[in-house]
C-alpha positions as CSV (number, residue, x, y, z in Angstrom):
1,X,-29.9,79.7,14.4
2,X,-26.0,80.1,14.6
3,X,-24.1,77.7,12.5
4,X,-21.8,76.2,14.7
5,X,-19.9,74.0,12.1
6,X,-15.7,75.7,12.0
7,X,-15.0,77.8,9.4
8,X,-11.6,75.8,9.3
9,X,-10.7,72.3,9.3
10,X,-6.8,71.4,10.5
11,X,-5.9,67.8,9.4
12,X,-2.7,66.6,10.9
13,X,-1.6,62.9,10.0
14,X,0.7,61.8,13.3
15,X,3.4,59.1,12.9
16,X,6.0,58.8,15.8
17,X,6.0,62.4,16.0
18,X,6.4,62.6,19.9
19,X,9.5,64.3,20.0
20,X,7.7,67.4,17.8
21,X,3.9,67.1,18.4
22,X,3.6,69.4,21.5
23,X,5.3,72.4,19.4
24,X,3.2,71.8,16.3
25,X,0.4,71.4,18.6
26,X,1.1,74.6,20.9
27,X,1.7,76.6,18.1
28,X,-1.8,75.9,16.5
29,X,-3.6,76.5,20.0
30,X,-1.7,80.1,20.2
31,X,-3.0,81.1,17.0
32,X,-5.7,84.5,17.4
33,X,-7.9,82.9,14.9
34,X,-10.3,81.1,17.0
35,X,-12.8,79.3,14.9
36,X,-11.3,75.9,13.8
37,X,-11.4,72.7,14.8
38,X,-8.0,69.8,14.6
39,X,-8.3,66.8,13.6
40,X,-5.3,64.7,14.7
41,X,-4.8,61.4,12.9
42,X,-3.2,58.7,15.2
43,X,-1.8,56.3,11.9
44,X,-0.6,53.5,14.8
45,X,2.2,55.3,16.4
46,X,4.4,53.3,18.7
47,X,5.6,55.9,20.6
48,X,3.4,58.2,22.6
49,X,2.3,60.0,19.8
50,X,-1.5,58.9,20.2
51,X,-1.2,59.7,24.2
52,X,0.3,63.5,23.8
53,X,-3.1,63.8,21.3
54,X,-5.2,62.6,23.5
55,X,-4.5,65.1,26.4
56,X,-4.7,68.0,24.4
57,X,-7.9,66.4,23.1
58,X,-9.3,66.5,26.5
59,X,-8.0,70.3,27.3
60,X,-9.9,72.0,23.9
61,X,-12.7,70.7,22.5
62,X,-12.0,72.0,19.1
63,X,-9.4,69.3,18.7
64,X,-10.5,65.8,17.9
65,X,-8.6,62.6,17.8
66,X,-8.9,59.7,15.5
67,X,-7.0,56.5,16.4
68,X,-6.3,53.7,13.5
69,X,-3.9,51.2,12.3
70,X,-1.1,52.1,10.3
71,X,-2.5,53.6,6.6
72,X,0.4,55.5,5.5
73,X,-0.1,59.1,4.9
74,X,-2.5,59.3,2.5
75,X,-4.8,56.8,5.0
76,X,-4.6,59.1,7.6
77,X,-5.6,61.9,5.1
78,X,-8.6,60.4,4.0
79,X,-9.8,59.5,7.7
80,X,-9.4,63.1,8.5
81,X,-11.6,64.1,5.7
C-alpha cells in the first residue's frame, strides 16, 4: 500500500497579502520537488487575499485552504498544523 500522506507540509499564514500572494504562490508551484502539499491560512483578510487562494486551490489539489477570523499569526500557525 503506497503511503500517500506528503513528505512536506508548506504552512503559509495570509494577511492582506493580495498585492504579493500570486508570486509567493507561483514560485512554490514551479518548484521540481513535487511531493508536498500548501496549506494556506486565510486569517480574515479584507482584501482578496482569501479569493486569490481559493483559485489556486481549485487548479492543484496539493494546496488546501483554510478560512478563519482574524487570529494573528500565531492563530493562523496553529490552524495550519
Amino acid at each position: 500500500m503506497k503511503d500517500i500522506t506528503p513528505k512536506i507540509s508548506i504552512i503559509s499564514p495570509v494577511y492582506n497579502a493580495e498585492r504579493y500572494i500570486v508570486k509567493c504562490l507561483d514560485s512554490i508551484l514551479v518548484q521540481t520537488f513535487q511531493d508536498w502539499e500548501l496549506i494556506l491560512v486565510d486569517d480574515g483578510s479584507s482584501d482578496k487575499s482569501g479569493v486569490i487562494c481559493d483559485e489556486y486551490a481549485a487548479k492543484d489539489d496539493r494546496v488546501v485552504v483554510i478560512h478563519q477570523k482574524n487570529k494573528g499569526l500565531s492563530g493562523a500557525r496553529n490552524a495550519g498544523i
